[in-house]
N, C-alpha and C positions, 0 to 999 in steps of 0.2 A: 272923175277918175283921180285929177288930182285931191280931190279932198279925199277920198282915202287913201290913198300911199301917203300924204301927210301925216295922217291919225297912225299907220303903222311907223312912220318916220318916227316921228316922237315917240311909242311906245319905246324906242330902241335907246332913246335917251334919259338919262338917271332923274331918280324922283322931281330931284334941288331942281334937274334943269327944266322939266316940266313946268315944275310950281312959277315958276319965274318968268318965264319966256311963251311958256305954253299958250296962252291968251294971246300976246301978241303976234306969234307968229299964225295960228287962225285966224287972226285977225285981218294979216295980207296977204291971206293964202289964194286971193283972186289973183294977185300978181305976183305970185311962186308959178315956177316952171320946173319940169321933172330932173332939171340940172340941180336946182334948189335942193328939191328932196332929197337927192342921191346924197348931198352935200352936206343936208342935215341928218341924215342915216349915218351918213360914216363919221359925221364930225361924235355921235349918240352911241355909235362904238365904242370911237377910240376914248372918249369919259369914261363911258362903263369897265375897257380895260384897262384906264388909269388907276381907278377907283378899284377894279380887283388889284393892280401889279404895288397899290398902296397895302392895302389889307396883307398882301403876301408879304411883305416888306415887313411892314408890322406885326405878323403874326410867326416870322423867322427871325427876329430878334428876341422876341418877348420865348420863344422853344430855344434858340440856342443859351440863354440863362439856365435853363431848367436841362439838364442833357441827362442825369439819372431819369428824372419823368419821359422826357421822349425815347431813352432805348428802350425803356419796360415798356412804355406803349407801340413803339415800334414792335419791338420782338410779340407781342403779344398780338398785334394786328399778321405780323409775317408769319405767326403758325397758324393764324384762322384761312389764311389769303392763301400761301403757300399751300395747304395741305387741298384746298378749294383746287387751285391752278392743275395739282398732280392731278388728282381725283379726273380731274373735268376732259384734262388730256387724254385721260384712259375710257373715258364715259362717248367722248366726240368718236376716239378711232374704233374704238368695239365694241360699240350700241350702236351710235348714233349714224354715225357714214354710212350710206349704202352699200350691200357686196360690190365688190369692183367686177361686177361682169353685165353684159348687156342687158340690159329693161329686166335687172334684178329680182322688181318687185312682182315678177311672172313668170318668177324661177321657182319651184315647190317640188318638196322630195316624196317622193312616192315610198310609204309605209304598206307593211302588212300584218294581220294578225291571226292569232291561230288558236279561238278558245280554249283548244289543250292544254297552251302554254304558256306559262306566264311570261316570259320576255319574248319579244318582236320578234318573229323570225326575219328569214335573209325573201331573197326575191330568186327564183331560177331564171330561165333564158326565153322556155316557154311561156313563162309569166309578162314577161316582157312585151315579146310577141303577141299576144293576146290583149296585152293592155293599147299597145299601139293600134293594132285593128280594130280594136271592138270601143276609143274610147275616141269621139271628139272633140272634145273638152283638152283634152292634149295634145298640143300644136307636134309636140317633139319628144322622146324620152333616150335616154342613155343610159344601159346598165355599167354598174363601176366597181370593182375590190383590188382590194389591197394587195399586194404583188410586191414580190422579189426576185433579185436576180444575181449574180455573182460574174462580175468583170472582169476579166482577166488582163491585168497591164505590167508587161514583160515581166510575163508568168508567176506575179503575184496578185491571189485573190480580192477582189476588194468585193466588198457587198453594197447595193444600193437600192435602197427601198421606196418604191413608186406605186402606183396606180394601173390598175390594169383595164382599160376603158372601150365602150363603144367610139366610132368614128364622130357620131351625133356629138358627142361630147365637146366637143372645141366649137361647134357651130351653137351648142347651148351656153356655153359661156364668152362666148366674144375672143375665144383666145387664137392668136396670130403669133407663129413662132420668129423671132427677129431673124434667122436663117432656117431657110429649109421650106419644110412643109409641114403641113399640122398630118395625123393620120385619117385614113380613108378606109371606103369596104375592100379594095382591095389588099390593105395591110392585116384582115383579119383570115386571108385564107390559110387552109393548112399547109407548113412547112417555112412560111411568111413569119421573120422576125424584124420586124420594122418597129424605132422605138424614139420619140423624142426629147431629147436628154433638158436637162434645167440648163441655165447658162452657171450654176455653181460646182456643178457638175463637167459640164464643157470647158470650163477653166482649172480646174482643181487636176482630173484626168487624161484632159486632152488638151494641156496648153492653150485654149482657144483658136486650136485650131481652125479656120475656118473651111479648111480643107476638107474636113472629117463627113462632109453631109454625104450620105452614101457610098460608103467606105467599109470595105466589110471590118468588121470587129466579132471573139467570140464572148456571148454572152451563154452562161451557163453549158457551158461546151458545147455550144450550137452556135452556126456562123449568122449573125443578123446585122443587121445597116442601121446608121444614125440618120433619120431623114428628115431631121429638125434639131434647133436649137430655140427652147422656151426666152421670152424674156425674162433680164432679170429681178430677180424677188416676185417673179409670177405665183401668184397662188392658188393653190388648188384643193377644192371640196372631196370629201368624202362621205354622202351621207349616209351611211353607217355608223359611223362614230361623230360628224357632224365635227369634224375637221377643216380646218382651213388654214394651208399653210403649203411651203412649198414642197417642191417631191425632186425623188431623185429623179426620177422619168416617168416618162408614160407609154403603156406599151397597148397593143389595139387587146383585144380581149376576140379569143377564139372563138368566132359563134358559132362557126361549122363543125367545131369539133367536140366531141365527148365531153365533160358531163351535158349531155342535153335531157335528160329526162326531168322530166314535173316536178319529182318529189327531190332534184340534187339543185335545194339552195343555199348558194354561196354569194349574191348579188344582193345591190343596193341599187338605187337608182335615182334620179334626178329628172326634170321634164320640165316643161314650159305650156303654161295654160293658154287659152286664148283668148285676144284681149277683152273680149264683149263677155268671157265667163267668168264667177267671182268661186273660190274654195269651196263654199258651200254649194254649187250648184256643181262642182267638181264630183265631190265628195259624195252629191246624191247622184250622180250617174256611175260613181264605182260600184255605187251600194250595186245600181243593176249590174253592172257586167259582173261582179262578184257573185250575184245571184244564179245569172247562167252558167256562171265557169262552175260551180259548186254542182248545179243539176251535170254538166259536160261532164267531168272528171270527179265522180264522186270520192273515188279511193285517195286523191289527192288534198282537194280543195274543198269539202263536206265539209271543212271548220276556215276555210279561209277565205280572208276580206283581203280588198284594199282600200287605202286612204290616201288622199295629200295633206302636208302643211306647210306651208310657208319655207323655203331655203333657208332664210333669215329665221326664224322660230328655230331650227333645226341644228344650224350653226352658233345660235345665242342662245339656246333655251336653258343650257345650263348657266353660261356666264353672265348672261343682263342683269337676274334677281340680284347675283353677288355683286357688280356692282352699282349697281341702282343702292344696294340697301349701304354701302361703302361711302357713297356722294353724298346720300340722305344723313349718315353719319357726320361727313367734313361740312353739311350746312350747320348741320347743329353746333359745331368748333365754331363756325364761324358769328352764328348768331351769340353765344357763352363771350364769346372773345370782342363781339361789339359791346353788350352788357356791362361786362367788363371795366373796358375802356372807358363807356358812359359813365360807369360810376369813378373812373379815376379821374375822367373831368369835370364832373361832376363837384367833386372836392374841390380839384383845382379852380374850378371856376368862381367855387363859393367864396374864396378871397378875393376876388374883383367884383364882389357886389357892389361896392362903392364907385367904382370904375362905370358899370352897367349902368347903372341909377343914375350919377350925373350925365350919362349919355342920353338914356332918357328923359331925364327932366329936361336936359335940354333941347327936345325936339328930336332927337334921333328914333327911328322908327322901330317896333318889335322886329322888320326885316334887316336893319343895320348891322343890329347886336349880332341876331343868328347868322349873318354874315362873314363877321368874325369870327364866330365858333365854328363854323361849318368851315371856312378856309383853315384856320389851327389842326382842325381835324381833318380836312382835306388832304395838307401836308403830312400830316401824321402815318395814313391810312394808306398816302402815295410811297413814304420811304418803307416801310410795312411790305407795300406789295413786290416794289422792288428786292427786298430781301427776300421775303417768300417768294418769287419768279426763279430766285437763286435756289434757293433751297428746294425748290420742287423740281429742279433741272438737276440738282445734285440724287436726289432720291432717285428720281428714274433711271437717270444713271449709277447709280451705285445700288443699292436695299433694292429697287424696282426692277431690275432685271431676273432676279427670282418671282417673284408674285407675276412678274406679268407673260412668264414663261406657257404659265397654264392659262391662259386665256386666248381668243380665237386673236388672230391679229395683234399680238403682244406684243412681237417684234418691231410693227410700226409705227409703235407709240411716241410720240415727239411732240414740244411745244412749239405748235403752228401759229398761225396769222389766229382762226379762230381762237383756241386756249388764249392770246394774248389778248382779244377783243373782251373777254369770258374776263379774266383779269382787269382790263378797266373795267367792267361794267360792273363787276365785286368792291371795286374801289369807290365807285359814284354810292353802291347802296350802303361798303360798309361804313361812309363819311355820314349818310343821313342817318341810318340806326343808331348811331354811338353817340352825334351830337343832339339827337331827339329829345332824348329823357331829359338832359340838363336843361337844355332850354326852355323843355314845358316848364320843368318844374322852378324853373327863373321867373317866366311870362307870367307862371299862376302864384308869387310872391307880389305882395301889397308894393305899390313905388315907396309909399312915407314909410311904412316900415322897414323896409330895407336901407332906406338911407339914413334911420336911426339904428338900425341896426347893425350894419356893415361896421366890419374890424374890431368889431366884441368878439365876435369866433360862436353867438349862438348858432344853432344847427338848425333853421325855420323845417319845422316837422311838412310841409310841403318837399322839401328837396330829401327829409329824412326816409319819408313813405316812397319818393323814388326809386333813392337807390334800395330801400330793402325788396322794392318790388322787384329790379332788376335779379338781386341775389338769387332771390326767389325764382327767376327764371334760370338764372345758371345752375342753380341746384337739380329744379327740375330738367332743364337737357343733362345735363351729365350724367343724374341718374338714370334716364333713360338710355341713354347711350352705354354707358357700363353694366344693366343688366342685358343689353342687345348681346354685348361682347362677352360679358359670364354665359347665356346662352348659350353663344357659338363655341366658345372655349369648351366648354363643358361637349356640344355633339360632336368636338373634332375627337375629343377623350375618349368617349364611348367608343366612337367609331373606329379609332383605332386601338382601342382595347377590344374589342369585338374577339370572340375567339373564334382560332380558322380548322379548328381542330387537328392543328400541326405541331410539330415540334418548335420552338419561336428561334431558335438558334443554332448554330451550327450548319446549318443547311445554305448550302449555294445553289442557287439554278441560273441555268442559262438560256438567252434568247432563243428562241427559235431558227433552227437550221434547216433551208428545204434542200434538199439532192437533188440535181441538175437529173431532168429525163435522160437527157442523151446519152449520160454516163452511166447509171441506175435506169434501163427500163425495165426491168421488168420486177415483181415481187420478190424474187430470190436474191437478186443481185445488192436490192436494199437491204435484205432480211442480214446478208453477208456482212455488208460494209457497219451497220450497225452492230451486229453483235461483234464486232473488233473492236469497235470505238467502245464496247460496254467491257468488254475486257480489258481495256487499257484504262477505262477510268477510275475499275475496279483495282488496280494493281495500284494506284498512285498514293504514296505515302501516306500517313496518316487517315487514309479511307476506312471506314468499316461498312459505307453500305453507296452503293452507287446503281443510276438507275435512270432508262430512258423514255419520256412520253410523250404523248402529242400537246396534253396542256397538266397544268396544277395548279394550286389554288392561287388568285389574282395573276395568274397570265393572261397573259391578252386573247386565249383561244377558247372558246368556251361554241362546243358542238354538240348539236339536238341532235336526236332521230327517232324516228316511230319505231315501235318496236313490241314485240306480243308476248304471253305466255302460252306457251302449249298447251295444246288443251282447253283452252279458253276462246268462248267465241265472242267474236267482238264485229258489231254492227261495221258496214263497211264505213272509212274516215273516221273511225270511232278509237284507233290504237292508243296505249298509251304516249308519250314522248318521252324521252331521257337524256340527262347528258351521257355522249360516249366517248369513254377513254382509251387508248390505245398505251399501254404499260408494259416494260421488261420485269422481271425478278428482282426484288429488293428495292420499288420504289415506295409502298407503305412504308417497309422498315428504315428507306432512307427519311422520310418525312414523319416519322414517330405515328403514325395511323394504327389505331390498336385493331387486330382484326378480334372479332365477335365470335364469330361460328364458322367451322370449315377449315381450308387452307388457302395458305396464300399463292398467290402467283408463282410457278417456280420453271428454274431453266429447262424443264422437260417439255415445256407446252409447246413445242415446237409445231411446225407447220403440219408433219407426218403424224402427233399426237391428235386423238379425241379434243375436237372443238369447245373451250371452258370458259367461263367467264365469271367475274368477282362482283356481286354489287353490294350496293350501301345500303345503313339504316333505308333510309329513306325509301329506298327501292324497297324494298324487302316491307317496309310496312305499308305502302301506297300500293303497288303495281303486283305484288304477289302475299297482298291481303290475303290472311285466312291460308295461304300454302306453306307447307313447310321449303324453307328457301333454298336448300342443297336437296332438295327430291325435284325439283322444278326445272324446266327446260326454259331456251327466251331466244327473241329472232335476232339475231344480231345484222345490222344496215349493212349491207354493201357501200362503199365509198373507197376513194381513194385506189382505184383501179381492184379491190378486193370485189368479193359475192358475197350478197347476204348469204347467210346459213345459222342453222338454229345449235345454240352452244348450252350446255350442261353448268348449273353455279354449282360452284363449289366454294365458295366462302362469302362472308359478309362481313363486311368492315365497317369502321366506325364512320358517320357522315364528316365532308369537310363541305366548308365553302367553298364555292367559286367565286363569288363574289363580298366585299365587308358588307353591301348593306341588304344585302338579300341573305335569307335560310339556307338553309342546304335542302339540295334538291335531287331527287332520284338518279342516280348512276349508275353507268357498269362500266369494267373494267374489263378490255380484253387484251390474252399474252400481247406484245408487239410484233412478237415473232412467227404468231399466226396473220395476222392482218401488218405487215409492213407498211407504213406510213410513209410518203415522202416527203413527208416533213415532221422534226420531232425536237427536245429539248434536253439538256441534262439534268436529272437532280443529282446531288453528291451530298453526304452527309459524313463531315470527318470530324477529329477530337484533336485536338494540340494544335490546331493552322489558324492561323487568322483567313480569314474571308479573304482580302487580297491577294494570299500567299495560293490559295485552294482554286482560285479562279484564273491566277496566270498557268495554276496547272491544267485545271481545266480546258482554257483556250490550247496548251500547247498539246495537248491530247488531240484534241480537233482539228489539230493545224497536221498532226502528223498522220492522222487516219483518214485524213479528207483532205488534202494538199489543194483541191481545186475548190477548196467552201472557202469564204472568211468566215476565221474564229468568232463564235458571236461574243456579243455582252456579258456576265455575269452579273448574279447577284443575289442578296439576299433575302431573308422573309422579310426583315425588318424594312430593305430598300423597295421591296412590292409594297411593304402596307407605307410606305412613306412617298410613293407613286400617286397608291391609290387615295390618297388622304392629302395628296398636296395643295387642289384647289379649297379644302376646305380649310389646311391648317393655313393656308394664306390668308382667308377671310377672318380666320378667328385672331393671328397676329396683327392686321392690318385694323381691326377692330379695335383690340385690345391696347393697341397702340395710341388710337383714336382717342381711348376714351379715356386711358390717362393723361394723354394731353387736354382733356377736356374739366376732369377731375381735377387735376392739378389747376388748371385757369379758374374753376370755380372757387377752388379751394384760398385762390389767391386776391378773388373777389369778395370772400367773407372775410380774409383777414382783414385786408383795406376798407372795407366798410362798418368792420368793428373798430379797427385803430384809429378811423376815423372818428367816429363816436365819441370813443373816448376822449380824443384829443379835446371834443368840442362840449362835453360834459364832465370836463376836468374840472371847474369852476364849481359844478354840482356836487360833484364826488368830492371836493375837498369843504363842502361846507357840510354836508353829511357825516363826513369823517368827524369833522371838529364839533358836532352836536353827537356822538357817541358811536357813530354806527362803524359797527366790527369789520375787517377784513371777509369775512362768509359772506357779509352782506352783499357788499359791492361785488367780487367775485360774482356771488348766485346772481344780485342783477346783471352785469353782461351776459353770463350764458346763457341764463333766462330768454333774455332777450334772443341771444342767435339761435337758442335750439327752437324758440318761435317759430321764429323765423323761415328755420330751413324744413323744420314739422311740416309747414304750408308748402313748401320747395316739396319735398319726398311725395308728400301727398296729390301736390300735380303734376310729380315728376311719373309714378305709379300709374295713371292715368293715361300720360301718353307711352310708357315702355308697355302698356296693356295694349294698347292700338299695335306700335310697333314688334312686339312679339307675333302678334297673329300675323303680320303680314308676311314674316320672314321662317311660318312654320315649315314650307316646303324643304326649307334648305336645314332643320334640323332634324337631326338622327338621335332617334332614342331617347330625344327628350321633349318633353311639354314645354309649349311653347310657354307656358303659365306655372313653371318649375318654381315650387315654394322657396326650395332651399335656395335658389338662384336670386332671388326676391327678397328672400328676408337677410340674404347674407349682405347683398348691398344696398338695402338697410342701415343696418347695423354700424356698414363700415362708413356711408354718408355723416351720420350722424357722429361717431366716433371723432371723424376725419375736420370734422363743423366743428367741434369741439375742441379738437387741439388747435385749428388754425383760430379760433377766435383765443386761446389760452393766455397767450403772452401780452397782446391789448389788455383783457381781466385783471391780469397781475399786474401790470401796468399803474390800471386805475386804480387797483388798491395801494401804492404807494406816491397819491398826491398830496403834496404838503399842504395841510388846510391854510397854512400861513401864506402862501404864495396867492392860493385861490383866495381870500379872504383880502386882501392887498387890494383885486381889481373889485369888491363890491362895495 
């Protein structure tokens, strides 16, 4: 035993003391004892850390001489290291962490689909019911939507927007309210307003009262009780939109009550598999209960499935690719910026060839040397990360707090204990990449020729082909990385040029406002309170066209329904789908919609009028093919406490989107004041207002017609399509960003390795000159040389942005992932860009004095 804790003793001791001592002490290692070893362990440290705390010594003397060289490589380490640390901190908290709710990874959201139609529909309650009975595979489910409610605190409205949940819900996610109780079945019976508020909410509204837990409060002019307080910055899913963040509250979801029918969904859902089943065996037992619910309820479920996928898929599926491909970007900063570096030590180095060489000759080992270069770069790479640590704490707090608004978990992004491990372990790799290249290309120089040649200033074409290799690689990432970011630049463009077939300005709309049941129950009484509020917004200054509905285009509502034409027989489950709107008089003309055929909506369609409806292209060429459009009858859904019944079209309007990256899709429009809604939106379309000036009118419209609603939001077309377009114009800024910082470091790698050049074929250049040769000449050789150079760059930069386009085709809109003009623009500008940074070295070498150069031959 002792003779090997000896052999690793010594390992621990420096070469010199091996070579020297090593023999002897094996030699009486019969009479060493385990105090010996211990003794020769640590005496084999504390050399080894004499021998670094020399080198550092030596290596912070020899950089505080040089301090223009060490900020440029510092700064240029601290935007590869910095940008790495952000990145990483955003990649750890909304990728990589697990959701914060119990055994996560056996949380999965329960989908459905409906070959009718092309987006997902919702989930009803029967659905629910039926998946919990009929499925084993699911331990637990909870159905979930989106809900509001209007507060009243000393009798001013305030609105709070939460979650409207089964009981299951808290027991599927782990969630324990720090006061109170979570909700149960009996918070969902009828007349039951029981609701658990956030602690931001508890604090902001109710002082923190602790008092407040079962207290009556009224919520929407109905009396309900506070029976919990969430903790705080709890957060909570939505898998409908695949949300995760906090809520105003949460209120139980009425299962005994009305809409209970099959075909009324408004529901998402969430569930918990069971341990021993994987998705896929999930997924093949829906298939069956999907099978029978289809035979059960033909008229319902003839087109419809269900599915799981992952909670985590569902909550990240939009934001992992973005940044995944973000990280993958700041590796490449980071690898351009080791390259970089290498080649600026690289030069530097190249003046202590003579240094190197007498170290070697005399006995100093290839591990010595690289010892020194690796500590000089060690320190380099270390004040580097420390500045980048800065700079990437200053970004997320300052510029990162937009970008990371849209992403799930955004708000809890901070540099942790991990990011800073993440950070040294950047620093250990980016110390050996930068000092790699110099060193090979030292070790693979001749010793006798070096030491004849050391302090002539020739450029040994071993360390020449280095660094052009290096160049070569910063070309190629940068190029790749700037046509990633031309890409995305370019799908955010489209995408938000996309037209909605609206008027692009002038138009304000407002959030959605729901009317309190208790005050509004019945259809008349809405039908009332609205058509006031539409006459007062009609009246307001500078209006020419005002107008109320349940959604419009990029609002956040967008509702399906089956629906028939008269006349037409259609297999049972077989009806068409459409989106349905719910419109006053003058909402085309407030949103510029050109009508086609017919007439538009007008104030007579009242309740007591002939039942009428408006649809689109779309409708009119899918769904009443081959019919003439205004001779044609169509079912219109019962919802929202209304009766289906069949309505008369009488006009056809121009298609709009609902959405920027989907078509327009079949619609109908029916009056408002036939089917009252109790929930609906403003649009307003005025001429001389600024948007600000039109939306405080707006709000105060609503504040005076509705005294017990809060006034909702306002806002634009331009502010929807800058909603709906903001995670991507984040990734195409955050890119674009990227990749001129990447460009610009490459760009500042071909200068330094051209100015180098020349500095060291100065000698050449001036004996050239003085045997005849012209300014064109020398000139054309440097560029010659770099546009070489960077030719081989483009050409393996092309290569890898071919790999990285396709990986990142999901997340573009409208364009080819293999977009020429994207491709050959940055191109052009590479080479361009190669060209003027190598320019001033060029011109350089054409003005050396052959006499100077002729002096040292």
């Amino acid at each position: 035993m002792i003779h090997y804790l000896l052999r690793i003793a010594l390992l621990l001791a420096p070469r010199e003391f091996r070579s020297y001592y090593g023999e002897q002490i094996a030699a009486g290692e019969c009479d060493m004892h385990l105090n010996d070893v211990l003794d020769l362990a640590v005496t084999g440290i504390r050399m080894r850390l004499d021998d670094f705390a020399r080198g550092v010594s030596y290596a912070v003397r020899r950089l505080i001489k040089a301090p223009v060289f060490v900020a440029i490589v510092a700064l240029t380490f601290a935007l590869g290291i910095g940008a790495n640390v952000a990145v990483f901190s955003v990649l750890n908290t909304v990728v990589l962490k697990p959701l914060p709710y119990n055994n996560s990874a056996m949380l999965v959201s329960v989908r459905a689909a409906d070959s009718r139609r092309m987006s997902p529909p919702a989930l009803s309650l029967p659905d629910i019911d039926d998946l919990r009975a009929q499925s084993h595979a699911l331990t637990e489910i909870a159905g979930v939507t989106a809900d509001e409610v209007t507060l009243l605190r000393g009798g001013r409205p305030i609105s709070l927007g939460g979650l409207a949940v089964m009981p299951e819900y808290f027991d599927l996610l782990g969630i324990r309210p720090q006061l109170g109780r979570a909700l149960t079945v009996a918070d969902s019976r009828p007349g039951v307003n029981n609701y658990v508020i956030s602690d931001a909410t508890w604090r902001a509204d109710f002082g923190a009262d602790p008092s407040i837990i079962d207290r009556a409060v009224t919520f929407d002019g109905r009396t309900g009780r506070i029976v919990g307080v969430l903790a705080p910055g709890q957060l909570l899913v939505n898998p409908r939109d695949g949300s995760i963040e906090p809520q105003d509250y949460l209120g139980a979801l009425p299962e005994t009550l009305p809409p209970r029918a099959r075909g009324a969904r408004y529901l998402s859902a969430i569930a918990r598999i069971a341990p021993s089943s994987s998705l896929t065996e999930v997924n093949a037992e829906l298939a069956l209960v999907s099978a029978r619910l289809q035979k059960l309820y033909p008229r319902y479920d003839s087109t419809f499935s269900f599915s799981v996928q992952s909670l985590r898929t569902t909550v990240l599926g939009g934001a992992a690719p973005i940044v995944w491909t973000v990280f993958a970007a700041v590796i490449g900063i980071l690898l351009i910026a080791c390259a970089n570096v290498g080649n600026m030590l690289s030069a530097r180095w190249s003046v202590r060839d003579r240094e190197f060489a007498l170290r070697r000759s005399l006995g100093a080992t290839s591990w010595s040397v690289a010892q020194l270069m690796l500590i000089e770069t060690g320190i380099l790479a270390l004040a580097g990360a420390l500045l980048g640590i800065g700079l990437a704490y200053a970004a997320l707090r300052g510029i990162g707090g937009y970008a990371l608004a849209t992403l799930p978990r955004g708000s809890a992004v901070s540099i942790d204990a991990a990011t800073l491990l993440y950070a040294l372990a950047i620093v250990v790799v980016t110390t050996l990449l930068a000092a790699l290249a110099p060193f090979m290309s030292l070790n693979a120089t001749d010793l006798n020729s070096m030491l004849k040649a050391a302090g002539r200033g020739g450029d040994a074409s071993a360390r020449h082909r280095s660094r052009a290799a290096l160049v070569v690689l910063e070309i190629a990432l940068a190029l790749a990385l700037v046509i990633v970011s031309g890409l995305m630049v370019r799908s955010f463009i489209e995408l938000a040029r996309t037209p909605l077939g609206i008027r692009p300005s002038g138009v304000v709309v407002s959030d959605i406002v729901s009317l309190p049941d208790a005050r509004f129950p019945t259809l008349q009484s809405r039908a009332a309170a609205q058509q006031q509020l539409l006459g007062r917004l009609r009246a307001l200054p500078g209006v020419d066209a005002a107008a109320l509905s349940v959604a419009y285009p990029l609002s956040d509502i967008s509702l399906n329904f089956d629906t028939s034409v008269l006349g037409k027989n259609y297999p049972q489950g077989t009806e068409p789908s459409a989106a349905g709107n719910d419109v006053s008089a003058g909402y085309f003309r407030a949103l510029g919609v050109a009508l086609i055929a017919g007439r538009d909506i007008s104030d007579d369609d009242t309740a007591r009028a002939p039942a009428v409806v408006v649809v689109n292209q779309a409708f009119a060429r899918t769904i009443l093919a081959g019919r003439d459009p205004l001779r044609a009858k169509i079912r219109i859904a019962g919802w929202n406490g209304t009766i289906a019944h069949w309505a008369s079209v009488v006009g056809v309007v121009a298609d709009t989107r609902l959405t920027l990256a989907e078509a327009p899709v079949p619609q109908y429009f029916v009056p408002i004041a036939q089917a009252p809604p109790i929930f609906f939106s403003a649009v307003v379309h005025a001429t001389g207002l600024t948007a600000a000036t039109l939306g405080r009118q707006i709000q105060d419209a609503f504040a005076s017609e509705l005294p017990t609603v809060a006034p909702p939001q306002t806002f634009t077309v331009e502010d929807r399509v800058a909603l709906r377009t903001a995670r991507v114009r984040m990734t195409a800024t955050l890119l674009g960003l990227l990749a001129t910082v990447a460009l610009l470091i490459a760009l500042a790698g071909i200068f330094g390795v051209v100015s180098f050049s020349v500095t060291q074929r100065s000698r050449e250049f001036g004996v050239r000159i003085a045997l005849g040769a012209g300014t064109s000449a020398i000139l054309g050789d440097v560029l010659r040389r770099t546009l070489a150079t960077t030719a081989i760059g483009v050409a393996s930069g092309l290569a890898i942005a071919a790999l990285a386009a396709r990986a990142i085709t999901s997340q573009l809109n409208s364009v080819s992932p293999f977009d020429p003009a994207t491709f050959a623009t940055v191109v052009v500008l590479i080479f361009l860009c190669a060209a003027l940074a190598s320019l001033q070295p060029a011109l350089r070498a054409t003005r050396v004095q052959p006499v100077d150069a002729l002096r040292y031959e």
